[in-house]
N, CA, C and O atoms as a printed pandas DataFrame, in Angstrom:
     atom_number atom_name residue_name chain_id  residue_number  x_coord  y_coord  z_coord
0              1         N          UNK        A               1   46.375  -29.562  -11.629
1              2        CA          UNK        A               1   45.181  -28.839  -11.247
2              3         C          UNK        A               1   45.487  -28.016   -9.995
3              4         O          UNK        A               1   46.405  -28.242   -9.206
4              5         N          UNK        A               2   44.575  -27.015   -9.925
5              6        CA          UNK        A               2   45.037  -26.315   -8.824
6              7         C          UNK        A               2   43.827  -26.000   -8.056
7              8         O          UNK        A               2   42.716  -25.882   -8.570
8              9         N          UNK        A               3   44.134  -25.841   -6.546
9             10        CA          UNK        A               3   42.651  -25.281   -5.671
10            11         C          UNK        A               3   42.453  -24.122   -5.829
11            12         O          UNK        A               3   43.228  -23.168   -5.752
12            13         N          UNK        A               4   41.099  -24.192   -6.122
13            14        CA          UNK        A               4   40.192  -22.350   -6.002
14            15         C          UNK        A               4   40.564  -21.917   -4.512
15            16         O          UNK        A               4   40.740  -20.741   -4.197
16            17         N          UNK        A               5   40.630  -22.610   -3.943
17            18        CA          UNK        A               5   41.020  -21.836   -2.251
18            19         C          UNK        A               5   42.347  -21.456   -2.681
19            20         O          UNK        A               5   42.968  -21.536   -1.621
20            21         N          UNK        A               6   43.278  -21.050   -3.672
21            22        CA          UNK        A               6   44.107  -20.345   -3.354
22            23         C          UNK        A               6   44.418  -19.115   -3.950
23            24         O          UNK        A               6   45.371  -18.350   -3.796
24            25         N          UNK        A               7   43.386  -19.079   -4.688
25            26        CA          UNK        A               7   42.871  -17.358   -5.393
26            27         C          UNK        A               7   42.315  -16.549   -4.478
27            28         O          UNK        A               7   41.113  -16.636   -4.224
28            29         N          UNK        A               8   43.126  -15.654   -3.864
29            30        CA          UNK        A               8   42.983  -14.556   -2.880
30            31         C          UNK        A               8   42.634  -13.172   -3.879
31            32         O          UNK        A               8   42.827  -12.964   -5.077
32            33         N          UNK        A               9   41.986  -12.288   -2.701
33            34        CA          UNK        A               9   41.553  -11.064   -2.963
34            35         C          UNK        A               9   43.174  -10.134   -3.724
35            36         O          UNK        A               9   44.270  -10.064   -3.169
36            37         N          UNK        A              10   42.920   -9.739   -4.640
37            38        CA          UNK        A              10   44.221   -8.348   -5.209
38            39         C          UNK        A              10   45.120   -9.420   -5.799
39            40         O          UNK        A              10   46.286   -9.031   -5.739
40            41         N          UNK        A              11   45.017  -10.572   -6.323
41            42        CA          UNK        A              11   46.152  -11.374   -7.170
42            43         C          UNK        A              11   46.020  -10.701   -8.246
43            44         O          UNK        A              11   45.003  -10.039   -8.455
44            45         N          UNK        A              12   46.893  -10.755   -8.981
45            46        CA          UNK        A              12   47.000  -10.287  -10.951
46            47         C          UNK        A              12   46.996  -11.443  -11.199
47            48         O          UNK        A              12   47.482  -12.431  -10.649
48            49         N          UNK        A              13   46.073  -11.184  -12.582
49            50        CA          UNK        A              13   45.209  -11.872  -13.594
50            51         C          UNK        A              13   46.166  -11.683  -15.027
51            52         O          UNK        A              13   46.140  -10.616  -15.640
52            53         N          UNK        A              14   46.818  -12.584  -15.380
53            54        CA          UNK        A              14   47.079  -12.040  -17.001
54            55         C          UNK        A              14   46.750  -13.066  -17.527
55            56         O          UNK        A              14   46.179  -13.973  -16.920
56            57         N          UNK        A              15   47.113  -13.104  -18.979
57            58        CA          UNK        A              15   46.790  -13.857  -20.046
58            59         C          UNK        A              15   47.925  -14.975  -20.523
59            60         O          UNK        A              15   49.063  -15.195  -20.109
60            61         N          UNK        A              16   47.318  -15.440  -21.320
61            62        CA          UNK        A              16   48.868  -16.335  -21.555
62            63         C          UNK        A              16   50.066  -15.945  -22.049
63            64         O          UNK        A              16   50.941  -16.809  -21.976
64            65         N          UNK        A              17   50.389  -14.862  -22.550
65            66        CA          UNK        A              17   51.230  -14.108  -22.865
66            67         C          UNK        A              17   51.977  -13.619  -21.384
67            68         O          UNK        A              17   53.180  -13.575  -21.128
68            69         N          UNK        A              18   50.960  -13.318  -20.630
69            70        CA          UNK        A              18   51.953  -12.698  -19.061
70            71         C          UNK        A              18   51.543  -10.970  -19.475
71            72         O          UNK        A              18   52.068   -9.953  -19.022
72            73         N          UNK        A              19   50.752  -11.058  -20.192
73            74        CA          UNK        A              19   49.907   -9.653  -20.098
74            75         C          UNK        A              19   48.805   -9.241  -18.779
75            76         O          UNK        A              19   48.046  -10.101  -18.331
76            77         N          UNK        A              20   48.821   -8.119  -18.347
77            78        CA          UNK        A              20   48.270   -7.851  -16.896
78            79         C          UNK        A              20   46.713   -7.905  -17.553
79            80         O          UNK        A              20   46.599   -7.370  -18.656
80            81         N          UNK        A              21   45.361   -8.583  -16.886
81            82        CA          UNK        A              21   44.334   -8.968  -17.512
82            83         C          UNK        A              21   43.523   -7.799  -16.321
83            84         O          UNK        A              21   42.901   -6.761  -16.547
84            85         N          UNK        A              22   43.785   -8.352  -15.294
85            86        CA          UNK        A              22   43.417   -7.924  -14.410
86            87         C          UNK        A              22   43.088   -8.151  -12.747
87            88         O          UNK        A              22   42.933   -9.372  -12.749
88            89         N          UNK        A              23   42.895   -7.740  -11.385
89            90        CA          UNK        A              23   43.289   -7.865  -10.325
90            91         C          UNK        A              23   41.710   -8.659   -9.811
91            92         O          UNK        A              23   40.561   -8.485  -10.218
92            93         N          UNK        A              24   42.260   -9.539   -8.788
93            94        CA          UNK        A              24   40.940  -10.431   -8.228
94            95         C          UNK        A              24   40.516   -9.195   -7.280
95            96         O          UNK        A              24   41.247   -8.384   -6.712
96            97         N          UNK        A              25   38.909   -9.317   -7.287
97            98        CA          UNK        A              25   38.002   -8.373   -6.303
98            99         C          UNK        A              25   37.892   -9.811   -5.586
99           100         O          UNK        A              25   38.585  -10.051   -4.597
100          101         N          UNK        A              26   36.966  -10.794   -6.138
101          102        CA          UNK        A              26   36.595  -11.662   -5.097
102          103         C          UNK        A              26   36.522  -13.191   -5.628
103          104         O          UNK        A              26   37.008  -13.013   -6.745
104          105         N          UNK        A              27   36.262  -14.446   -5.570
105          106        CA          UNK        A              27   35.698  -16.034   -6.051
106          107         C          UNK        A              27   34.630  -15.836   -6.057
107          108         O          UNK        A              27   34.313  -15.783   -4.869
108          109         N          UNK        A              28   33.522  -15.626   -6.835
109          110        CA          UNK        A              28   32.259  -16.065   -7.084
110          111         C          UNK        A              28   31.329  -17.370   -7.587
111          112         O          UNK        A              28   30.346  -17.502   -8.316
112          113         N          UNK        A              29   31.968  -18.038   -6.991
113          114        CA          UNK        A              29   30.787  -19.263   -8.111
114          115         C          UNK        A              29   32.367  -19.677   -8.390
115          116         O          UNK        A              29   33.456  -19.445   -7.865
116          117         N          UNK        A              30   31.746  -20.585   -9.767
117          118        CA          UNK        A              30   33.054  -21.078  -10.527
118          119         C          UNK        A              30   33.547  -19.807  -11.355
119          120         O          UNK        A              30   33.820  -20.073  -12.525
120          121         N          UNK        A              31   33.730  -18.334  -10.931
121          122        CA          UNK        A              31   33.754  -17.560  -11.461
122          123         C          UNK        A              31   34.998  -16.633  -10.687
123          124         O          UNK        A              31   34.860  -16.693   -9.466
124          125         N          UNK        A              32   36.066  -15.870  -11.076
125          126        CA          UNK        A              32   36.617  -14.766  -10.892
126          127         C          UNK        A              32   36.155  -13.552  -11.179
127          128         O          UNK        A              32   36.354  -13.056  -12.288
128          129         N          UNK        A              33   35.387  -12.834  -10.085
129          130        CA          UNK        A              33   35.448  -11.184  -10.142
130          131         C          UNK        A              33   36.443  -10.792  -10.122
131          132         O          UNK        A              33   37.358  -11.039   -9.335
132          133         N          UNK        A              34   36.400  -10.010  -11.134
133          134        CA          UNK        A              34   37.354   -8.460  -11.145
134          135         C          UNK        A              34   37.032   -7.207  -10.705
135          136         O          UNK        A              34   35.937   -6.651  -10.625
136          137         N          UNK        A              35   38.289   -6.787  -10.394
137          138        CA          UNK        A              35   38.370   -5.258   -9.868
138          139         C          UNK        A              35   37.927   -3.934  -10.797
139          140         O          UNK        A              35   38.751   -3.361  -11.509
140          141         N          UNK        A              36   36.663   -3.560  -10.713
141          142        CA          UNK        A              36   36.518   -2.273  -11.801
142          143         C          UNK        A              36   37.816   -1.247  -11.884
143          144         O          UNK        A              36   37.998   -0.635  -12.937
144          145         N          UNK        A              37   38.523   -1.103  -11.008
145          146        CA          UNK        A              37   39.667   -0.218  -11.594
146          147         C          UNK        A              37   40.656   -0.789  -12.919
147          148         O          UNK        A              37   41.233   -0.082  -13.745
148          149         N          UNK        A              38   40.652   -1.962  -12.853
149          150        CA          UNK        A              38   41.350   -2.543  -14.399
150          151         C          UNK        A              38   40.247   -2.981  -15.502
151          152         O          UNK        A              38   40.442   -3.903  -16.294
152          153         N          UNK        A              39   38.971   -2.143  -15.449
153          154        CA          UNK        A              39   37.887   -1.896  -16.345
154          155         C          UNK        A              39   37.856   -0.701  -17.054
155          156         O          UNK        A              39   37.904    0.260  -16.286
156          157         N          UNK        A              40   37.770   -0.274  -18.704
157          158        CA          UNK        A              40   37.302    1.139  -19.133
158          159         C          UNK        A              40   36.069    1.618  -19.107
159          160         O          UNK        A              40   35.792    2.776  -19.419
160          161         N          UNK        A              41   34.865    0.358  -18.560
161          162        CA          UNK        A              41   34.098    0.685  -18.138
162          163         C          UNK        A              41   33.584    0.908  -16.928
163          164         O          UNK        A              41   32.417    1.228  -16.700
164          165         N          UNK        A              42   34.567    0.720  -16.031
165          166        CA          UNK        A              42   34.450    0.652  -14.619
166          167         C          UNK        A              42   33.106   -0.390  -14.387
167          168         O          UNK        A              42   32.089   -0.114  -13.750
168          169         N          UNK        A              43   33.295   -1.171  -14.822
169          170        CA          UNK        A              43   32.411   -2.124  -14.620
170          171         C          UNK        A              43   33.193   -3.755  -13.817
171          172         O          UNK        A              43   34.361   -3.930  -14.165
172          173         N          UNK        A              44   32.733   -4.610  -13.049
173          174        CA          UNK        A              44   33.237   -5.140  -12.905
174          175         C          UNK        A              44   32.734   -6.251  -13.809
175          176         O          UNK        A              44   31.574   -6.122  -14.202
176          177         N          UNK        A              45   33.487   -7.440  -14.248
177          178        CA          UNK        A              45   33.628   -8.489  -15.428
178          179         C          UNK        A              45   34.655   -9.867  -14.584
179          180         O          UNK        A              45   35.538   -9.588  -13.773
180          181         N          UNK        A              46   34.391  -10.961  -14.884
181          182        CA          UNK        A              46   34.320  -11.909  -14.138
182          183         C          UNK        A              46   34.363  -13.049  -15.425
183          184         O          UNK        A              46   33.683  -13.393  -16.391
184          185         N          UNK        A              47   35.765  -13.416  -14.680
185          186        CA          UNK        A              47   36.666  -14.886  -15.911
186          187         C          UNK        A              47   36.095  -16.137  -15.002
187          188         O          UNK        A              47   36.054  -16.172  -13.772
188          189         N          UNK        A              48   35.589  -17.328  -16.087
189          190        CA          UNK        A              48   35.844  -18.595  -15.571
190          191         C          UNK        A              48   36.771  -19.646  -15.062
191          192         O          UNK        A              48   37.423  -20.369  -15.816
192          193         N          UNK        A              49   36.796  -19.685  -14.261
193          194        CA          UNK        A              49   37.752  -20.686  -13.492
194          195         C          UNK        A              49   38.110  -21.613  -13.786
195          196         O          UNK        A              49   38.934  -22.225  -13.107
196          197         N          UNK        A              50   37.509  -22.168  -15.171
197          198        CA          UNK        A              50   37.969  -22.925  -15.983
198          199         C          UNK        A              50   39.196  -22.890  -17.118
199          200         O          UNK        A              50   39.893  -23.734  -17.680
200          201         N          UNK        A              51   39.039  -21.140  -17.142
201          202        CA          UNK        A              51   40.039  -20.735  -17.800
202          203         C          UNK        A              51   41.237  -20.577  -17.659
203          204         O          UNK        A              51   42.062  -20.277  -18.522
204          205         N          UNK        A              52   41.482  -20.887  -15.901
205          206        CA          UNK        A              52   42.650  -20.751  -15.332
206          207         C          UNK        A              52   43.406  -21.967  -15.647
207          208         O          UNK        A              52   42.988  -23.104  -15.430
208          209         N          UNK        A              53   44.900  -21.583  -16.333
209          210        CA          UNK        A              53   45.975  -22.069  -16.923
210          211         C          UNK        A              53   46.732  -23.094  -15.137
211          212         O          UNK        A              53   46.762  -24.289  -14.845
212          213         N          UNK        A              54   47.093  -22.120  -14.568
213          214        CA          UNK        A              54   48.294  -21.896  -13.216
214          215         C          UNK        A              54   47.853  -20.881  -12.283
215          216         O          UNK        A              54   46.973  -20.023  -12.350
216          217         N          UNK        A              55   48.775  -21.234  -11.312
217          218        CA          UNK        A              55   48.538  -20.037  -10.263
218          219         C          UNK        A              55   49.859  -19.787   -9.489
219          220         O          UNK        A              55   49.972  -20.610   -8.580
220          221         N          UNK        A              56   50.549  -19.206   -9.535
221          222        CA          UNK        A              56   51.805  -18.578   -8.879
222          223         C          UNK        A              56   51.901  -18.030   -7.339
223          224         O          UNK        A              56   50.914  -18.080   -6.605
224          225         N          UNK        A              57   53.088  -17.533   -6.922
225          226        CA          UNK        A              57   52.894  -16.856   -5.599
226          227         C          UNK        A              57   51.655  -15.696   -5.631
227          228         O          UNK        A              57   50.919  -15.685   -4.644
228          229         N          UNK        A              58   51.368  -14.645   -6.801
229          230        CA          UNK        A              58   50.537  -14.037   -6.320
230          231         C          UNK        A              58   50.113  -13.591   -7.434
231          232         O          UNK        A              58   49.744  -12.421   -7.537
232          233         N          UNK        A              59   50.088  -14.692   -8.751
233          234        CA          UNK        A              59   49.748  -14.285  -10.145
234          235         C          UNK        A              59   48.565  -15.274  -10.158
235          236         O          UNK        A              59   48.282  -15.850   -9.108
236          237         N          UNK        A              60   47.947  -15.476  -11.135
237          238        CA          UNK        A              60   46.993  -16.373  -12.102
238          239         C          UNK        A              60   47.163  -16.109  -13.613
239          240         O          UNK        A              60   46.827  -15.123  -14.269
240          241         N          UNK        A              61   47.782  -17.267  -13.996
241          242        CA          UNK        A              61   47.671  -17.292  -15.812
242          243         C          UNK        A              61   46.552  -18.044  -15.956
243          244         O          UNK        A              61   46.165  -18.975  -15.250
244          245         N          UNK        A              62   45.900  -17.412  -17.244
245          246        CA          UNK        A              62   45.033  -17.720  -18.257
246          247         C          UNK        A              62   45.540  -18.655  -19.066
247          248         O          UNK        A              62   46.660  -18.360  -19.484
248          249         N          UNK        A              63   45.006  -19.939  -19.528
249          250        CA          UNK        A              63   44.538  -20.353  -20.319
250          251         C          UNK        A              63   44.790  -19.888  -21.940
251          252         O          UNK        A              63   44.040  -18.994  -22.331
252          253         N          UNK        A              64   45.845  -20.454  -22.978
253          254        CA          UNK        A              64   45.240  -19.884  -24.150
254          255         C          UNK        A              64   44.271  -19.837  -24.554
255          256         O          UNK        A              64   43.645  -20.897  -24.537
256          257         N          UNK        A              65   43.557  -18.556  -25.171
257          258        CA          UNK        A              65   42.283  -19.159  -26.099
258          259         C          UNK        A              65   41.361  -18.479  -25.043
259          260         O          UNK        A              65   40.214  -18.264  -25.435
260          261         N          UNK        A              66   41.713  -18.047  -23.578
261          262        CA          UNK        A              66   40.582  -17.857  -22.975
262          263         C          UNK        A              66   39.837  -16.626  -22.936
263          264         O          UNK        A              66   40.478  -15.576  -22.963
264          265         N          UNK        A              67   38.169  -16.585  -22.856
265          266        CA          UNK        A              67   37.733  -15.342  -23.230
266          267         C          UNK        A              67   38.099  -14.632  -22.217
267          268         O          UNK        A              67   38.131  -14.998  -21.042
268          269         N          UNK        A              68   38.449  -13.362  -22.754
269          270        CA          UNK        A              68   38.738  -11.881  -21.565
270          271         C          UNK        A              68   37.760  -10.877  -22.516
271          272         O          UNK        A              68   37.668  -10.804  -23.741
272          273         N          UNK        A              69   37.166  -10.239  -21.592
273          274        CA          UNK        A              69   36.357   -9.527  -22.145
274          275         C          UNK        A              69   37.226   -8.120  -22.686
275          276         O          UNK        A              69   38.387   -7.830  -22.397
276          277         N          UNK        A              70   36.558   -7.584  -23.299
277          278        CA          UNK        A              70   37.277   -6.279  -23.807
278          279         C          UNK        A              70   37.098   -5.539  -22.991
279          280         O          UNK        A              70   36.279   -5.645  -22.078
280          281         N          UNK        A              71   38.148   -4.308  -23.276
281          282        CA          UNK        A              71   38.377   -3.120  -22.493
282          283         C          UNK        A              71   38.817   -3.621  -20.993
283          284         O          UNK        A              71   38.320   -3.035  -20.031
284          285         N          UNK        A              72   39.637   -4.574  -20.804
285          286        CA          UNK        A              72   40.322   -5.279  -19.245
286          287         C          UNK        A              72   41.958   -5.233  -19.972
287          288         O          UNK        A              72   42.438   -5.349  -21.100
288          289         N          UNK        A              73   42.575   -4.929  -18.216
289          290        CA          UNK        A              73   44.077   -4.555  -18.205
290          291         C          UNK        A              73   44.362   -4.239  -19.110
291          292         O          UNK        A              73   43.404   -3.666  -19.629
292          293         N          UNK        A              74   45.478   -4.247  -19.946
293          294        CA          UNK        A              74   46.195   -3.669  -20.712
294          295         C          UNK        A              74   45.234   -2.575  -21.666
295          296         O          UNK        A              74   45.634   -1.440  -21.925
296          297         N          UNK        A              75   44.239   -2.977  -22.020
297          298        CA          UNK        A              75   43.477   -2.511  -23.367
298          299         C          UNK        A              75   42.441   -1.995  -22.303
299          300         O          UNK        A              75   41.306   -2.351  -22.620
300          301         N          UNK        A              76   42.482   -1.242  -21.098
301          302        CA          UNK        A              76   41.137   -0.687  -20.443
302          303         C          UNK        A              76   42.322    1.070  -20.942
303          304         O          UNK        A              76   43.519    1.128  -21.223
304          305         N          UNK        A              77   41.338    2.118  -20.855
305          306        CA          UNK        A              77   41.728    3.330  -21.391
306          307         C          UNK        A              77   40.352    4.264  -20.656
307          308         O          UNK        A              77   39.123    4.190  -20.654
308          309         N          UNK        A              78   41.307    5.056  -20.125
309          310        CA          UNK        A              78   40.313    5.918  -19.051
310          311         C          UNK        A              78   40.358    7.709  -20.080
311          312         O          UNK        A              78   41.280    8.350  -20.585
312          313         N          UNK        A              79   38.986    7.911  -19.988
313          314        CA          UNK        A              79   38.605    9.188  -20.832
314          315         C          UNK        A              79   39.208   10.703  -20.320
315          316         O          UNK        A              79   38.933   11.723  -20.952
């Protein structure tokens, strides 16, 4: 298990693959905000902390299986 005190602001977020998901804005709750710049909606979207797999020097893996919303990192596409 790992502490939420060590999810800092601008870590990368990927998936279980080691796909870029997306960058921490802030800890909310039992919740990870994300950064609207790795949004196609420029929206910001926010993973559960439950979903967190690991946490690295300055990564966070996901969880298989865990929901990522669409249109984040890899699959966000700017008009």
């Amino acid at each position: 298990m790992f502490e939420k005190m060590r999810i800092k602001e601008h870590m990368e977020v990927a998936d279980s693959n080691g796909q870029h998901v997306g960058t921490v804005d802030e800890v909310d709750g039992d919740a990870i905000k994300l950064t609207r710049s790795d949004s196609a909606d420029e929206m910001h979207h926010f993973l559960a902390i439950d979903d967190i797999e690991s946490i690295d020097d300055n990564r966070i893996y996901l969880k298989a299986g865990a929901r990522v919303p669409s249109g984040l990192g890899t699959s966000a596409t700017r008009a």
